[in-house]
PATI-847170 format. One line per 10 residues: their letters; for each residue y, z, x of N, C-alpha, C. Coordinates in pm, whole numbers, padded with zeros to 5 digits. Example, Ala and Ser with C-alpha at 12.3 -4.5 7.8 and 13.67 -1.06 7.14 Angstrom:
AS) -00569:00780:01319:-00450:00780:01230:-00330:00780:01320 | -00225:00708:01285:-00106:00714:01367:00003:00787:01290 $
***
This chain:
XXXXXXXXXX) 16725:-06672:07865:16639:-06655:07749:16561:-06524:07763 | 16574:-06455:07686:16463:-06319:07666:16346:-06370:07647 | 16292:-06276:07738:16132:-06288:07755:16097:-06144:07718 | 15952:-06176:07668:15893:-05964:07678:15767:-05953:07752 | 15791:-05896:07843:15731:-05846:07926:15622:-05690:07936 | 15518:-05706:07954:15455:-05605:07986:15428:-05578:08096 | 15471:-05466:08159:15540:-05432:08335:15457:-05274:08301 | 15295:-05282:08354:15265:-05185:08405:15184:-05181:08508 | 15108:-05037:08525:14987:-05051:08609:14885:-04981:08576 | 14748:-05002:08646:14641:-05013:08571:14530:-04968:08678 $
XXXXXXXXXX) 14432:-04881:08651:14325:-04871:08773:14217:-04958:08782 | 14187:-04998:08913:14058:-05147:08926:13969:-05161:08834 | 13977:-05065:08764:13832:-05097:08604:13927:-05137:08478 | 14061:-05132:08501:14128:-05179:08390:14176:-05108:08273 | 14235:-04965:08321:14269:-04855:08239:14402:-04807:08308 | 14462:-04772:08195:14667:-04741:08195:14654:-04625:08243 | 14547:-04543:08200:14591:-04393:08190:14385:-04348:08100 | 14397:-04220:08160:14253:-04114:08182:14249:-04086:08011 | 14154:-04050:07973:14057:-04070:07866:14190:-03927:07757 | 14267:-03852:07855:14377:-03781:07799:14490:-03794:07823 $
XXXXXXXXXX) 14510:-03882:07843:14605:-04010:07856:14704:-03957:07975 | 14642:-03877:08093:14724:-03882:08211:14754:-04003:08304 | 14830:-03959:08367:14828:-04101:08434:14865:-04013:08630 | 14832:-03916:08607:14781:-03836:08768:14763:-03966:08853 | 14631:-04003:08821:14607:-04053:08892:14656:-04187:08989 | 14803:-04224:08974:14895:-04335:08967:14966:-04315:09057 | 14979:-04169:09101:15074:-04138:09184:14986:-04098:09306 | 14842:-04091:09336:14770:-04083:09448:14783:-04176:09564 | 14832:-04315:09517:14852:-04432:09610:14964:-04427:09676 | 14996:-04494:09779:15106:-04540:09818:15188:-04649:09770 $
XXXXXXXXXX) 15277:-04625:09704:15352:-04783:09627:15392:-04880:09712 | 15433:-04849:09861:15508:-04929:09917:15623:-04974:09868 | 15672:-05086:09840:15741:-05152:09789:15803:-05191:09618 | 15653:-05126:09556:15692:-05126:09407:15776:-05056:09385 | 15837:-04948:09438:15924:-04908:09328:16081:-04931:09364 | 16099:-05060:09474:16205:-05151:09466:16179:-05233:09363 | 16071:-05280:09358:16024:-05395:09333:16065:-05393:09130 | 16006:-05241:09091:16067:-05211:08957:16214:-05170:08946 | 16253:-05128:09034:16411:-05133:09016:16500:-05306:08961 | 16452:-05362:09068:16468:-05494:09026:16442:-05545:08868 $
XXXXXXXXXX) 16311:-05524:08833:16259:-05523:08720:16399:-05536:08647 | 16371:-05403:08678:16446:-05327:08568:16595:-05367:08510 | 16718:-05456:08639:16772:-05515:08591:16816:-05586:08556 | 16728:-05671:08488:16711:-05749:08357:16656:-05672:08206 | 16621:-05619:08215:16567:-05536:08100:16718:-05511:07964 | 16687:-05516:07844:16761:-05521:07748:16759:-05422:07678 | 16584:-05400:07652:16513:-05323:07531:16377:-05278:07608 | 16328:-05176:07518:16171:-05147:07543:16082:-05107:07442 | 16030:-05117:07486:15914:-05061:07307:15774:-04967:07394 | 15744:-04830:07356:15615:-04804:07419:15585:-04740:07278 $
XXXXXXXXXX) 15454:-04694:07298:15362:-04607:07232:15407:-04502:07247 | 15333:-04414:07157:15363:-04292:07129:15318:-04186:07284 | 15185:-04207:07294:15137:-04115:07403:15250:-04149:07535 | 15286:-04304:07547:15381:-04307:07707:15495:-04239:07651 | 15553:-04240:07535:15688:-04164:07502:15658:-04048:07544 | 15548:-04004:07461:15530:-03830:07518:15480:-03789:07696 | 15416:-03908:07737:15446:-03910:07900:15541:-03896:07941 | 15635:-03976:07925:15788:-03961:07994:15818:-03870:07925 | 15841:-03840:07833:15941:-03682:07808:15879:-03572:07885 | 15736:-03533:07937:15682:-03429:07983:15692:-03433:08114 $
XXXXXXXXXX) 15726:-03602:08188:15736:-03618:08339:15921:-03659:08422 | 16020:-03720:08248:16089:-03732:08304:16246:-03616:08252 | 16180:-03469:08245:16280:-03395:08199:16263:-03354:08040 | 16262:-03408:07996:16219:-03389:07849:16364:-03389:07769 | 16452:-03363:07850:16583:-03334:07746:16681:-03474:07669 | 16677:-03568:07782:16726:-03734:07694:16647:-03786:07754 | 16617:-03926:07698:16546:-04014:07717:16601:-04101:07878 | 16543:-04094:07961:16600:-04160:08092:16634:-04323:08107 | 16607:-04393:07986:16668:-04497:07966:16773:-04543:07869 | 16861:-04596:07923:16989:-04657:07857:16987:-04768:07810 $
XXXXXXXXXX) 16933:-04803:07748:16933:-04939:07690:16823:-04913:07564 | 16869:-04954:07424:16754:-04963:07311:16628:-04980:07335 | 16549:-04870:07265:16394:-04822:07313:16336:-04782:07154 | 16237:-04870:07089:16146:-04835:06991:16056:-04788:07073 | 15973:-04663:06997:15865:-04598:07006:15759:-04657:06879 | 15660:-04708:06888:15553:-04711:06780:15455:-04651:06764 | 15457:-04579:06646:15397:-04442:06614:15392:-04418:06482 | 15290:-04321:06474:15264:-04314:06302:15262:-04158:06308 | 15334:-04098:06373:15335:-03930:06421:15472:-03882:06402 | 15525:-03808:06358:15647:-03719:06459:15648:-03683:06546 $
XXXXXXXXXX) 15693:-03768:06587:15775:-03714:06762:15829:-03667:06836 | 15902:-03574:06890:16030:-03491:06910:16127:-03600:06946 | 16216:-03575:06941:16349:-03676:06929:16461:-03647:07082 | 16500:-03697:07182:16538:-03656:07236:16684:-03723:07269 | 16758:-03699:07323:16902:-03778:07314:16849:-03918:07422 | 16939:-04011:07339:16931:-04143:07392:16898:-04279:07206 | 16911:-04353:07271:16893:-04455:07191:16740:-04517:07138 | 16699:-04426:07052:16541:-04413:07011:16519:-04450:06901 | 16418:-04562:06871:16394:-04590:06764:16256:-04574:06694 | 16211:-04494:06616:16056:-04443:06533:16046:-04543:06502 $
XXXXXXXXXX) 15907:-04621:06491:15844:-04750:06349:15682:-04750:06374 | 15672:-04792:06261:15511:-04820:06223:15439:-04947:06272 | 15508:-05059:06197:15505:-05138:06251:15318:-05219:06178 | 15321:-05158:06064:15130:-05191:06057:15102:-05342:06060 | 15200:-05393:05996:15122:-05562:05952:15201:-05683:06043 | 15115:-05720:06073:15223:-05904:06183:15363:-05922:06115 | 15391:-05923:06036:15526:-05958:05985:15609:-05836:06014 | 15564:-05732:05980:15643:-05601:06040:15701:-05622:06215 | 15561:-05606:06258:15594:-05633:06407:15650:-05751:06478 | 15646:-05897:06418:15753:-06026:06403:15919:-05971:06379 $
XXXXXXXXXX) 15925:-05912:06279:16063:-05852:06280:16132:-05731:06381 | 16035:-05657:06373:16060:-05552:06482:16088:-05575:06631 | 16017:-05712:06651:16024:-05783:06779:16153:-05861:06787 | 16183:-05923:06683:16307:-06009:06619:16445:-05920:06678 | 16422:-05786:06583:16518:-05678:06642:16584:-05641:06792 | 16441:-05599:06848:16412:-05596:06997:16504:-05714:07082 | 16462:-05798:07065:16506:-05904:07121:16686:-05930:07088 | 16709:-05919:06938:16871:-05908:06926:16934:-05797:07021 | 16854:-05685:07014:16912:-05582:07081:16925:-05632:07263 | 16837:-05632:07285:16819:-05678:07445:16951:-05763:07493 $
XXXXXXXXXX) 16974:-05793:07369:17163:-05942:07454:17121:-06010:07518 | 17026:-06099:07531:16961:-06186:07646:16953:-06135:07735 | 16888:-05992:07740:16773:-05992:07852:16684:-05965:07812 | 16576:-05880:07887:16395:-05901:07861:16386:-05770:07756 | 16289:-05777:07733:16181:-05668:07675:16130:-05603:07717 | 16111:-05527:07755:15969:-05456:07825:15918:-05347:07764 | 15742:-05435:07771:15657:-05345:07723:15627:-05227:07800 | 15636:-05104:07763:15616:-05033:07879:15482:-04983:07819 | 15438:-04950:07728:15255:-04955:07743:15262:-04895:07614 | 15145:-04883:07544:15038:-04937:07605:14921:-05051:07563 $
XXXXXXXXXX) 14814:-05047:07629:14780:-05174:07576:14727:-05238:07460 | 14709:-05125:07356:14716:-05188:07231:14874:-05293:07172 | 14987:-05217:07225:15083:-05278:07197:15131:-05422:07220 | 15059:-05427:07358:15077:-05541:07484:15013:-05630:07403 | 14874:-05592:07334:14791:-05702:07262:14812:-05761:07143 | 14891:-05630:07115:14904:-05710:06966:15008:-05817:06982 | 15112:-05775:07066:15220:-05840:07092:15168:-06010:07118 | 15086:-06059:07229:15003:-06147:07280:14933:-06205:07156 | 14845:-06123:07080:14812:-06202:06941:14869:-06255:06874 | 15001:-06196:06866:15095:-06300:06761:15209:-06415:06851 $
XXXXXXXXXX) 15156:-06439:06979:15279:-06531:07029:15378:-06423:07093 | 15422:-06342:07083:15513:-06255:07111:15561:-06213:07259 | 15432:-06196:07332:15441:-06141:07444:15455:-06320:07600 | 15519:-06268:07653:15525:-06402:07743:15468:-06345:07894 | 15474:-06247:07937:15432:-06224:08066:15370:-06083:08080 | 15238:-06052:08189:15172:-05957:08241:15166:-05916:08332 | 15320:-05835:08408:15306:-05780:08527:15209:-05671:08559 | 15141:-05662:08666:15085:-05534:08643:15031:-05498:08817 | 15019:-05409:08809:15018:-05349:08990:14862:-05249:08954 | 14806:-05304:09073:14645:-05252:09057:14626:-05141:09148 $
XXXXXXXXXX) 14630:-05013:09104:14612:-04925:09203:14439:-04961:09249 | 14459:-04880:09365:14291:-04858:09415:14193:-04748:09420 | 14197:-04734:09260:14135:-04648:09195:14023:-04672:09047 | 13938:-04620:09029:13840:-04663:08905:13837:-04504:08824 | 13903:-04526:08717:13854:-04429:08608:13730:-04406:08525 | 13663:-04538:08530:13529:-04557:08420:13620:-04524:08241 | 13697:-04476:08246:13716:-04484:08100:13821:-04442:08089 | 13920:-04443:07955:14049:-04409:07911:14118:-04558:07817 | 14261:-04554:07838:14322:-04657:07772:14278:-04791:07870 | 14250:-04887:07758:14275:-05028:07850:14378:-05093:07875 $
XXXXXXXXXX) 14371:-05140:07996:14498:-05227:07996:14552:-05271:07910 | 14463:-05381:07853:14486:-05500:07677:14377:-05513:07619 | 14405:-05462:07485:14318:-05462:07392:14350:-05592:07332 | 14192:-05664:07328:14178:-05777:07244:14184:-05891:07371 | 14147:-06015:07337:14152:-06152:07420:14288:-06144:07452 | 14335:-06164:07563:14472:-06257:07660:14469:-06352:07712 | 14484:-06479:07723:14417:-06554:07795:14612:-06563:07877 | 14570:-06560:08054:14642:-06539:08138:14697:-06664:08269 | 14802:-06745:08286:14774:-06807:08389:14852:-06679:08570 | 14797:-06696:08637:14873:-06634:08788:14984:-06738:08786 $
XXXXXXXXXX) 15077:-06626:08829:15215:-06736:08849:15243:-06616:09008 | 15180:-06564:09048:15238:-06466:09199:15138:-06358:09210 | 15097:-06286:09339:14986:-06241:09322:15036:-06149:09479 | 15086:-06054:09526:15110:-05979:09647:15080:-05846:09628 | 15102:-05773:09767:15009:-05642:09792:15189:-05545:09797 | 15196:-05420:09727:15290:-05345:09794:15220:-05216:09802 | 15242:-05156:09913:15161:-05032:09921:15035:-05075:09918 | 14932:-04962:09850:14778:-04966:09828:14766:-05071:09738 | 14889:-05113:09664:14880:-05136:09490:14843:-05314:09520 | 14747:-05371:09460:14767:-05539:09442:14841:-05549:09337 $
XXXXXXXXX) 14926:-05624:09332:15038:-05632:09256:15004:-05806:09188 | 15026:-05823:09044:14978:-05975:09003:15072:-05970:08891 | 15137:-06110:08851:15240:-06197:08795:15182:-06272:08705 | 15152:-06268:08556:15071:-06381:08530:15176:-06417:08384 | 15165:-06555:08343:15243:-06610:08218:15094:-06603:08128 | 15167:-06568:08016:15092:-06580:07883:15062:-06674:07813 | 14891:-06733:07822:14870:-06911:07786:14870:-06866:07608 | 14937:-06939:07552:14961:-06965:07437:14875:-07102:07372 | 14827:-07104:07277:14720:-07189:07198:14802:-07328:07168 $
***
């Protein structure tokens, strides 16, 4: 069964990325083990959906010329974007029923596997507001920004389902309590 997942990380005050939406500061730690640990992730993954600013992250950190993932990827955005080779999809996405379908999509696309949210956390939330979202991976560097993007915007209510250390990073597993 496809699940959608939001698989990021976040600094100890609870921010994705710096008030200009770097994310420098992510790579100061030692991962240890996470970035087996996202490889794994990763295959299960179907589909992805990020924001506009992580799209324009990865194009500026991972080459800029195609998109480094193979598998169907919406961007949500109300901007032009530069377009880069790979399987990319633009949407708006403004009203719950938009984003119900768009998710609908996502999920056909994926072939029974996951979703992943790759950030950010307005997306994660909205996703969670409407039922949508089922799980909150997220790896805690050991670092405090005082300000920038939040993790999740809006109430989540979260249960721990796994909770371990790789590298510097605390690393936590939690299912999405649904009403």
């Amino acid at each position: 069964m496809t699940r959608t997942i939001y698989n990021t990380a976040t600094s100890l005050d609870g921010f994705i990325a710096t008030d200009d939406h770097s994310l420098e500061w992510l790579f100061a730690a030692d991962p240890g083990e996470a970035n087996n640990e996202h490889a794994d992730f990763m295959k299960n993954v179907g589909a992805l959906v990020s924001g506009a600013h992580t799209y324009e992250w990865i194009l500026r950190h991972e080459g800029g010329e195609a998109w480094p993932y193979a598998i169907p990827s919406w961007v949500l955005t109300h901007r032009d974007l530069p377009r880069v080779e790979g399987d990319l999809r633009f949407a708006s996405a403004d009203s719950d029923q938009e984003l119900r379908d768009l998710h609908a999509e996502m999920v056909g696309a994926a072939g029974g596997r996951d979703v992943w949210v790759v950030g950010g956390g307005g997306i994660a939330g909205r996703f969670a507001e409407l039922g949508l979202l089922d799980e909150v991976v997220v790896s805690i560097a050991p670092v405090t920004l005082g300000s920038g993007a939040p993790l999740l915007a809006g109430r989540v209510d979260l249960r721990v389902v796994e909770v371990h250390r790789a590298g510097d990073f605390a690393c936590a597993r939690y299912e999405v309590v649904r009403p």
